[in-house]
C-alpha positions in Angstrom: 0.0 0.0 0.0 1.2 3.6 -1.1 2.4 5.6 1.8 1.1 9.0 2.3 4.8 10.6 1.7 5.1 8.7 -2.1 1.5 9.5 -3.2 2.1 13.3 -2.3 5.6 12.7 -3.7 3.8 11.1 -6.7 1.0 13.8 -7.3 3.6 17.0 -6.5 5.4 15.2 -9.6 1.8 15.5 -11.7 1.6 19.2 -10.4 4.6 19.6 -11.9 3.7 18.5 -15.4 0.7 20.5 -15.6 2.4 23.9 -14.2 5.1 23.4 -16.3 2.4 23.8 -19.3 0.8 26.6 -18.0 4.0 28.7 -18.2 5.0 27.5 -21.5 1.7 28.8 -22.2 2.7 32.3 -23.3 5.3 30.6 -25.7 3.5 31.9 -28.7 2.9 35.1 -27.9 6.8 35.6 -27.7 6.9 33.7 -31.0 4.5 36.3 -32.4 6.3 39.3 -30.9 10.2 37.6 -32.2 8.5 37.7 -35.5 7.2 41.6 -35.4 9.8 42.7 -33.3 7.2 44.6 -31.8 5.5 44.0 -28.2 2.6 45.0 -30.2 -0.6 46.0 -27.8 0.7 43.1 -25.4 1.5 44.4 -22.2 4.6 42.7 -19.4 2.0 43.0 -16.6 1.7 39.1 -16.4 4.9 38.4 -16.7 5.9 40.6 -13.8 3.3 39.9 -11.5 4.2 35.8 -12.5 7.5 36.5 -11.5 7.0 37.9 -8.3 5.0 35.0 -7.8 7.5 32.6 -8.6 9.9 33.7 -6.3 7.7 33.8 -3.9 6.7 29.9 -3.6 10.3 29.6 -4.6 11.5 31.0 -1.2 8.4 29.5 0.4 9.5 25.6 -0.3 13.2 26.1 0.5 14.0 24.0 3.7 14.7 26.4 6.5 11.5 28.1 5.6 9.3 25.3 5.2 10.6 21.7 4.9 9.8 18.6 2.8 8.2 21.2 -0.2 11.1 20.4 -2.5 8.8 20.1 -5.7 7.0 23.4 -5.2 10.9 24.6 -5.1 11.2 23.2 -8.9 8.4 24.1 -10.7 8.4 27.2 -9.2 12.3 27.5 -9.7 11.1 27.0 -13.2 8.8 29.1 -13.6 10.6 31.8 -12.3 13.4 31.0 -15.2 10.9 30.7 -18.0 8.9 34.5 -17.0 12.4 35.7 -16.7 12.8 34.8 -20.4 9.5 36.3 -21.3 10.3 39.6 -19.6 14.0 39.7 -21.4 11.7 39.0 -24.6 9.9 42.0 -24.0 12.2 44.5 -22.8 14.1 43.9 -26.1 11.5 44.7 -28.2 9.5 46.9 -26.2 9.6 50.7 -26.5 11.4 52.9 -24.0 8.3 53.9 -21.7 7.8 50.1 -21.4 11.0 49.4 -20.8 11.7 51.8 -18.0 8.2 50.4 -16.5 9.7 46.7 -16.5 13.0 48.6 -14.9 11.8 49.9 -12.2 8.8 46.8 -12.0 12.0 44.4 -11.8 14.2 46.8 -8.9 11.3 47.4 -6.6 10.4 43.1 -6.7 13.6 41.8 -7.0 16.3 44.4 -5.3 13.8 46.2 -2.9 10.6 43.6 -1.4 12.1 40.3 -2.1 15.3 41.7 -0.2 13.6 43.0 2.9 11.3 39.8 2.7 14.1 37.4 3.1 15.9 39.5 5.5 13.1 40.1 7.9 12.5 36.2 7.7 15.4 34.5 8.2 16.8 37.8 10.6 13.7 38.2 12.7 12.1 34.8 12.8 13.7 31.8 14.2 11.8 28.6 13.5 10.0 26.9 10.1 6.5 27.7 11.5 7.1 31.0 12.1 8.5 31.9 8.7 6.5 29.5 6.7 3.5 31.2 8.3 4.5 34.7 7.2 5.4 33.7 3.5 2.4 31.8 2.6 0.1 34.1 3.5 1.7 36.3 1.7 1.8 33.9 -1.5 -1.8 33.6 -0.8 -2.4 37.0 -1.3 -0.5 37.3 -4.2 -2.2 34.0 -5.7 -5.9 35.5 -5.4 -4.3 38.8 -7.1 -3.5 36.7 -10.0 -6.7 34.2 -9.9 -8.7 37.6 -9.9 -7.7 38.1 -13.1 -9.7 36.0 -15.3 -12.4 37.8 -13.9 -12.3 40.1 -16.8 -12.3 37.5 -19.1 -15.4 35.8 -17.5 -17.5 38.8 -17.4 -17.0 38.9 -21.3 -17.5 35.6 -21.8 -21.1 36.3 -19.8 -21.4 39.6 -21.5 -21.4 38.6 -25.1 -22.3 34.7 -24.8 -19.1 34.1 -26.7 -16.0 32.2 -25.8 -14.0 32.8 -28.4 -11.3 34.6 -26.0 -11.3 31.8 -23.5 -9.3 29.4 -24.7 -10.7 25.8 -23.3 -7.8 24.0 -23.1 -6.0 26.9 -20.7 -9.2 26.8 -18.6 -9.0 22.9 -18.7 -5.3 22.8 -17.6 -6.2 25.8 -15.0 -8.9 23.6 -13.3 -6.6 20.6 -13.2 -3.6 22.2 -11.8 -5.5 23.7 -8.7 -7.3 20.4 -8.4 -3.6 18.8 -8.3 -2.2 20.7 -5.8 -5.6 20.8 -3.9 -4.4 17.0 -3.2 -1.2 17.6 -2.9 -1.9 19.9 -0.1 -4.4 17.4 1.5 -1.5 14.4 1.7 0.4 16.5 4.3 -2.0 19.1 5.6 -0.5 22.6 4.1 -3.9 25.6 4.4 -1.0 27.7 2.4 -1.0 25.9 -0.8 -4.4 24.6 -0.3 -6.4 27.5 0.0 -5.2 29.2 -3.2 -5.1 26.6 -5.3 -8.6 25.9 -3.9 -9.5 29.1 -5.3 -7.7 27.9 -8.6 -9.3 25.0 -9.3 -12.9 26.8 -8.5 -11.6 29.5 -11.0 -11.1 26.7 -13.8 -14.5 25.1 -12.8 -16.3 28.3 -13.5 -14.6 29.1 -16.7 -15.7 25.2 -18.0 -19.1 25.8 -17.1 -19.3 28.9 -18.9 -17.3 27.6 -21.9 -20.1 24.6 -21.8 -22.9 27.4 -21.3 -21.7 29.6 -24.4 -20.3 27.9 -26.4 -23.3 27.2 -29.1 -24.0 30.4 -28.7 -20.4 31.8 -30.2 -20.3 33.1 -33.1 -16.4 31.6 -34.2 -15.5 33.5 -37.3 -12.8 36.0 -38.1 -11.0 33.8 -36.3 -7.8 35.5 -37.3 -8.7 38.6 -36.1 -8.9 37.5 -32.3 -5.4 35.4 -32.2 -3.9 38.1 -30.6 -6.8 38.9 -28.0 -6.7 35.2 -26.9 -3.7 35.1 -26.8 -3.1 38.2 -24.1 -6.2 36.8 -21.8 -4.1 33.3 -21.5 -1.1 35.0 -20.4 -3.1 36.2 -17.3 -4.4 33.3 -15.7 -1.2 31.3 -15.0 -1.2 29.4 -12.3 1.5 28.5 -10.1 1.7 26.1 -6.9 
């Protein structure tokens, strides 16, 4: 009989997987903006919140913060590489107003919080519950920021009976992940991962129920036309552990 440690061992590994997807989600998007040379009307917004996110389930799963989380430490690790990329990808082809936004976007999270996070952790608290209490509600904050965003999405889908910009397969994956990490979070009791992915995998529920509610009802033509729009509303509803 599977132990408790293997099956959440065995299901962080399947988390993985499917968060590894949802970052290489924006992949064609930077294809498209390669290709133009242009950031075009695509804005870094995702990216930079996603990377701020990354780092800080990164930090989160390290051991002296909170032990035995070494697979939200690689996909997030990961992640945190990939929306690097993306955000390199965009400050090279972005123009200069951008570029000093994604500057100053990049000092304050990386040189300025994430600097006076880690120090006030590992400098004022002394033990793993202590710390791994302060940083996961704070990833749980930053987790509903980002799940609120399909919001917008939603309320157009509901607004004009049309899926067309909510891609089914990203809502799909969306639902999955949280519901992954949902169990993962069971195995070993962790209310830090649980409750926003929780919130995730209701997120994805929602958005399959509307897709299953609208979709005879969209009208799917000038397909063409929308690539781009689709392709901006899947780049905000990554999901991470």
């Amino acid at each position: 009989m599977t132990d408790a440690h293997t099956a959440r061992t065995i299901v962080g590994i399947i988390g993985n997987v499917i968060s590894f997807g949802l970052f290489c989600s924006p992949i064609p998007t930077m294809i498209k903006i390669w290709k133009m040379k242009s950031v075009s009307e695509f804005k870094p917004d995702p990216y930079l919140a996603t990377v701020l996110n990354c780092m800080m389930w990164s930090f989160y799963g390290l051991p002296f913060v909170h032990p035995d989380s070494l697979l939200v430490v690689t996909i997030n690790g990961t992640g945190l590489f990939m929306e690097l990329v993306y955000v390199t990808i965009f400050f090279i082809f972005a123009t200069s107003a951008i570029r000093r936004k994604i500057t100053i976007a990049m000092v304050v999270e990386l040189l300025i919080f994430m600097s006076v996070v880690i120090f006030c952790t590992l400098y004022c608290l002394h033990t793993t519950k202590q710390r791994s209490m302060l940083i996961g509600i704070m990833c749980i904050v930053f987790n509903v920021i980002m799940y609120a965003s399909p919001l917008t999405v939603m309320r157009l889908v509901i607004k004009t009976k049309s899926v067309k910009y909510m891609p089914f397969f990203l809502s799909l994956a969306s639902f999955m992940n949280g519901v992954v990490w949902v169990i993962y979070a069971c195995l070993k009791f962790d209310p830090y991962i649980l409750i926003p992915n929780g919130l995730g995998s209701l997120s994805g529920l929602v958005q399959l129920i509307l897709y299953a509610t609208y979709y005879k009802t969209t009208n799917w033509n000038d397909e063409d036309g929308d690539k781009e729009k689709r392709f901006t509303n899947a780049e905000i509803q990554l999901d991470r552990a």
